[in-house]
MARLUMTOR-602973 format. One record per residue (C-alpha): residue in three letters; x, y, z. Coordinates in steps of 0.1 Angstrom, whole numbers, plus 5000, padded with zeros to 4 digits. Example, Ala and Ser with C-alpha at 12.3 -4.5 7.8 and 13.67 -1.06 7.14 Angstrom:
MARLUMTOR-602973
Ala512349555078 Ser513749895071 
END
This chain:
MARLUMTOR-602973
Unk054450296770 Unk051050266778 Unk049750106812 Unk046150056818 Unk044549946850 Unk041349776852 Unk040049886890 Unk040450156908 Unk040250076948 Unk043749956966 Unk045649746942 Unk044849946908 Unk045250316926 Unk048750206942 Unk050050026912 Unk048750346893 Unk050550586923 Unk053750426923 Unk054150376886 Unk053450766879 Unk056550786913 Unk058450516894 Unk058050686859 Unk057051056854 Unk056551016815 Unk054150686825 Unk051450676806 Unk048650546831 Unk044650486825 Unk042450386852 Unk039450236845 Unk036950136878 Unk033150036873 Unk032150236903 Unk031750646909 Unk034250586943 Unk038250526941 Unk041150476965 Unk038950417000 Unk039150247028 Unk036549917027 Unk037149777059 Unk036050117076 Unk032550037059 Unk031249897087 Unk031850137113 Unk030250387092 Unk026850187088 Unk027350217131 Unk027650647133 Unk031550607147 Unk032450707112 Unk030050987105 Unk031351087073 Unk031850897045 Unk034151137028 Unk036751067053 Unk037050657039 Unk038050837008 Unk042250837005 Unk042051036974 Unk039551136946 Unk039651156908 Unk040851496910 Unk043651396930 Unk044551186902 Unk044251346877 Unk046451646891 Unk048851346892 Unk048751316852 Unk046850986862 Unk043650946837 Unk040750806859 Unk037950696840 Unk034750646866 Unk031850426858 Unk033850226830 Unk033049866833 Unk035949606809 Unk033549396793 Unk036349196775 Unk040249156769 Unk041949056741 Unk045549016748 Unk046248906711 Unk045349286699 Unk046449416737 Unk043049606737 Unk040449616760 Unk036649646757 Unk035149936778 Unk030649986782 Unk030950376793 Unk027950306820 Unk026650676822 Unk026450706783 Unk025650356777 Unk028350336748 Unk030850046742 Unk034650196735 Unk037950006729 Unk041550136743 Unk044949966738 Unk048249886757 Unk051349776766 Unk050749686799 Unk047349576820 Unk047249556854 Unk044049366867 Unk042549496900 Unk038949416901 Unk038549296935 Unk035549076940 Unk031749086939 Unk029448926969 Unk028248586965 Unk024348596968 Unk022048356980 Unk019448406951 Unk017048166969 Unk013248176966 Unk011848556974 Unk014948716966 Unk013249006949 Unk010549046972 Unk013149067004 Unk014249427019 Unk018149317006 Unk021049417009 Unk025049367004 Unk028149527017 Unk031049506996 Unk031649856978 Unk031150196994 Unk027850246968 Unk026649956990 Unk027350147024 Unk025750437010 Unk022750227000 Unk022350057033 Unk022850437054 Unk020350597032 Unk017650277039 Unk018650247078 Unk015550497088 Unk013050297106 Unk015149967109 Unk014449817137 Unk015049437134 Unk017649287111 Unk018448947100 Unk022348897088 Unk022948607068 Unk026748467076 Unk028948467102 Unk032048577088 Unk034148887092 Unk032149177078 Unk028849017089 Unk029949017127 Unk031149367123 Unk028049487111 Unk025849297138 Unk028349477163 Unk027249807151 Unk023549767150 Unk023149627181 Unk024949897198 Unk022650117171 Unk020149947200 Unk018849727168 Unk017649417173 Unk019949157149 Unk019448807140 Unk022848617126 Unk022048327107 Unk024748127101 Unk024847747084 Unk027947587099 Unk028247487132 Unk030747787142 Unk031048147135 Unk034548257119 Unk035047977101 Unk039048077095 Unk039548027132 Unk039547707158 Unk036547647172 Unk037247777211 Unk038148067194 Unk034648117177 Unk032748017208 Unk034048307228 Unk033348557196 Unk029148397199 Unk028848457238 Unk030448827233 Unk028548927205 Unk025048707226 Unk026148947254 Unk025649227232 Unk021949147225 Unk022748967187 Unk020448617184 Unk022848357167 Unk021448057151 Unk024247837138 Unk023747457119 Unk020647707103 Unk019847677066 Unk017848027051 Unk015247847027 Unk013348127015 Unk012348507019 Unk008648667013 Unk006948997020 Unk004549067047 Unk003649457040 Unk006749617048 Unk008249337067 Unk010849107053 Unk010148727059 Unk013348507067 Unk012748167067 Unk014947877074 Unk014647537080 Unk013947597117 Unk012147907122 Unk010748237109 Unk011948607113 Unk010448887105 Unk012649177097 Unk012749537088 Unk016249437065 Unk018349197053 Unk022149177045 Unk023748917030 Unk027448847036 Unk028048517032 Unk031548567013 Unk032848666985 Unk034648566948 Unk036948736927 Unk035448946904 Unk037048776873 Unk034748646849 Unk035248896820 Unk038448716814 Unk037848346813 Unk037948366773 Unk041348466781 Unk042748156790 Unk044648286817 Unk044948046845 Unk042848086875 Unk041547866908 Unk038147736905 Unk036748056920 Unk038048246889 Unk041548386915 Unk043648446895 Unk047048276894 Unk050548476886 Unk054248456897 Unk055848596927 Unk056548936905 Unk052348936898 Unk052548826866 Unk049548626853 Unk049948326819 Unk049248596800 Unk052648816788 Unk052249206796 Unk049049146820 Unk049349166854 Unk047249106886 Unk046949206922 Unk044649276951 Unk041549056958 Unk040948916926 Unk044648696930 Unk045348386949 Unk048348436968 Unk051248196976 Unk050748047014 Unk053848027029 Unk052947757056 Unk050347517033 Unk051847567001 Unk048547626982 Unk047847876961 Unk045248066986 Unk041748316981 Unk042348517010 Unk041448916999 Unk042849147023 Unk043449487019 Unk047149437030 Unk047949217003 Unk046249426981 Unk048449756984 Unk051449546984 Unk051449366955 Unk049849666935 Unk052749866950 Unk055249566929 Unk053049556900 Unk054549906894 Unk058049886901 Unk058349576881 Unk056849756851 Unk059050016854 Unk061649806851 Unk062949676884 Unk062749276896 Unk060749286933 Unk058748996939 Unk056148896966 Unk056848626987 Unk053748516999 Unk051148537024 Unk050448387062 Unk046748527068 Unk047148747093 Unk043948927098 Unk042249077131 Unk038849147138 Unk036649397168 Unk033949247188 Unk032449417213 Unk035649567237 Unk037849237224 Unk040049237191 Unk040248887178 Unk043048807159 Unk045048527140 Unk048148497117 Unk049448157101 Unk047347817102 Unk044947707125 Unk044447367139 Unk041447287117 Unk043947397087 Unk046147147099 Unk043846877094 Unk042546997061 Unk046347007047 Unk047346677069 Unk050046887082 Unk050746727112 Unk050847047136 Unk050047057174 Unk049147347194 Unk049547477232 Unk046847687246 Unk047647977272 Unk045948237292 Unk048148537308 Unk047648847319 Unk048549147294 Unk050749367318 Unk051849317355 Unk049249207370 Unk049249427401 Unk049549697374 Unk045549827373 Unk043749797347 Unk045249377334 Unk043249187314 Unk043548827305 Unk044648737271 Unk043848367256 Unk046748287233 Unk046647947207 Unk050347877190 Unk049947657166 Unk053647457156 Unk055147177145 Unk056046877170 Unk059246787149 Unk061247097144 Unk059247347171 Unk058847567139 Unk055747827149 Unk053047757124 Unk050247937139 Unk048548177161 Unk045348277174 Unk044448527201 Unk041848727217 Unk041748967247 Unk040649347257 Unk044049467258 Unk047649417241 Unk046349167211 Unk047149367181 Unk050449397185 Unk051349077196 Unk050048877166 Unk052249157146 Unk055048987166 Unk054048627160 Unk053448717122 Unk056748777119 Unk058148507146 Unk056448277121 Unk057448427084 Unk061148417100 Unk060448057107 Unk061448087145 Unk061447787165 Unk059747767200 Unk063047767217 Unk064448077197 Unk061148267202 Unk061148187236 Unk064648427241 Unk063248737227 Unk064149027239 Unk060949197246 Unk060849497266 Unk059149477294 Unk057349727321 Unk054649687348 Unk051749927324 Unk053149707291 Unk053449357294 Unk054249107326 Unk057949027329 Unk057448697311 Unk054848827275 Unk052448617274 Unk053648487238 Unk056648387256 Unk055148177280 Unk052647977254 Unk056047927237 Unk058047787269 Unk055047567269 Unk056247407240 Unk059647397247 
END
């Protein structure tokens, strides 16, 4: 049997990984459009920064790793086309520049997703940029001499990250950012404290902005929106991204309007023998019930991970996702799992929410800091919904322990009697999560 997988970053090199554990006589070919596999995305920005100084070390494995495996990695292979009537796929070699076809019996599909671009007036003129592959950290690094003044364009995730690390690069950075919040995936009071942190920092944030246009002004880059002009050394653009799917909309295989594509709980797509996992997929929410975009690297290594097994002949499915996700500014970690209150409204589900701020640890313990906490729930049952949290100290493991308060469908009043250890340098003698949840109680 013959398993090829179209990607080669977290989802295609774990479903290849723990096929070739599942079944030693597997055989697997790997095809990824880039020249890097198997690394670590999400450290991409702390790289552009200097605390990562060496790229190699966001690499988990390399082709020869692979290979040693008796996995066939084929670099700088873009599929051009599938036809699952003939189970082949069409290949353009990118360093010979020659189209190739190769057949199977299985295809997993692990293409991730591409950047979504403004393309506005001046495009080609503009010093521009995007970070979404490591080719484009590399890019970015090798263009970084000189920079002084940078204009982001979003306010999401990566885009704060990398404002973070060029202002502490002692850059001067300019977010520009159309809606009237930054992190849109979070409540609003959440968002305000991640603008004054990052404003404390030195960043310029311009939110309810519009970029109209780019031009050239010698080697400056001119941003212009509907409100003023920059003029920048660089520009990166990060206002989101889309799955990396259009190769297979002759297909007919079913897929959100953003080209996710859609499968069963065992990653199956409409298609018989093809599956899909990783950031490409739309995932089953467990608290809206939606099918939901939401590419994380989590997800990603998880359901590649089941890809395999079920292949090799085993029934494992995936149940689903909540969101959690966390994210650095400055000396806080920001961090939410579940729904938040604006989800609420969107889905007209009916949630409410208690807001808290506790300590971390004991208080008379040195060294405390204060930790906001929102719990989202619902005012019927007490059922935790949601949470959102940010603080210095003692955030990151805490929303680990609301994830799974929440995926376990606790209720307030259950959640409130955990049995959390407790000591003056750890955690008060009432956690803070306990208290916002005796608040709902």
């Amino acid at each position: 049997m013959k398993t090829i997988i179209i990607g080669g970053v977290a989802a295609g090199m774990s479903a290849a990984s723990k096929l070739r554990r599942e079944d030693p006589s597997a055989n697997i070919h790997v095809y990824e459009m880039g020249e890097d596999l198997s690394y670590g995305a999400c450290g991409m920005p702390y790289y552009l920064g200097g605390i990562i100084e060496d790229e190699k070390s966001l690499i988990a494995r390399t082709k020869e790793d692979f290979e040693k495996k008796n996995i066939h990695v084929h670099l700088k292979h873009q599929v051009k086309k599938v036809d699952p009537h003939q189970k082949s796929v069409e290949i353009l070699d990118l360093a010979n520049n020659q189209t190739i076809t190769d057949t199977y019996d299985q295809l997993v599909v692990a293409t991730g997703t591409r950047p979504n671009q403004t393309n506005i007036e001046g495009s080609d003129k503009a010093n521009l940029f995007f970070l979404n592959q490591l080719e484009d950290a590399r890019l970015i690094k090798k263009n970084l001499k000189g920079v002084k003044e940078v204009a982001i364009i979003g306010g999401g995730y990566i885009g704060l990250e990398i404002a973070e690390n060029f202002a502490h690069l002692g850059m001067k950075v300019h977010i520009i950012e159309m809606a009237k919040q930054l992190l849109l995936v979070y409540d609003e009071v959440i968002a305000k404290k991640a603008k004054e942190l990052l404003e404390n920092i030195g960043v310029n944030i311009y939110l309810e902005e519009s970029l109209e246009a780019y031009d050239k002004d010698q080697n400056k880059t001119l941003v212009k929106t509907n409100k003023r002009q920059l003029s920048v050394d660089m520009v990166i653009e990060s206002i989101g991204v889309r799955p990396n799917t259009d190769f297979l909309k002759d297909t007919g295989m079913d897929m959100l309007k953003n080209g996710a594509i859609i499968t069963n709980k065992k990653q199956e797509t409409s298609i018989k023998d093809i599956y899909a996992a990783g950031d490409c997929v739309a995932y089953d929410h467990l608290i809206t019930g939606q099918k939901a975009f939401v590419p994380l690297g989590t997800h990603a290594n998880k359901t590649g991970k089941i890809i395999a097994e079920n292949i090799a002949g085993k029934d494992i499915e995936f149940p689903g996702i909540i969101g959690s996700n966390i994210i650095k500014i400055d000396t806080y970690a920001f961090a939410k799992t579940g729904v938040s209150m604006e989800e609420s409204k969107k889905y007209k589900l009916g949630f409410d929410y208690v807001d808290i701020t506790a300590k971390n640890q004991s208080g008379y313990y040195p060294g405390s800091k204060k930790i906001f906490i929102r719990l989202v729930y619902d005012p019927k049952t007490h059922i935790l919904k949601g949470g959102q949290m940010y603080g210095e100290k003692g955030v990151s493991d805490r929303i680990n322990i609301l994830a799974l308060a929440i995926s376990q469908k606790m209720t307030a009043e259950d959640f409130s009697q955990s049995d959390f250890a407790y000591a003056p340098p750890f955690s008060p003698v009432w956690d803070p999560l306990l208290v916002a949840a005796n608040q709902i109680k």
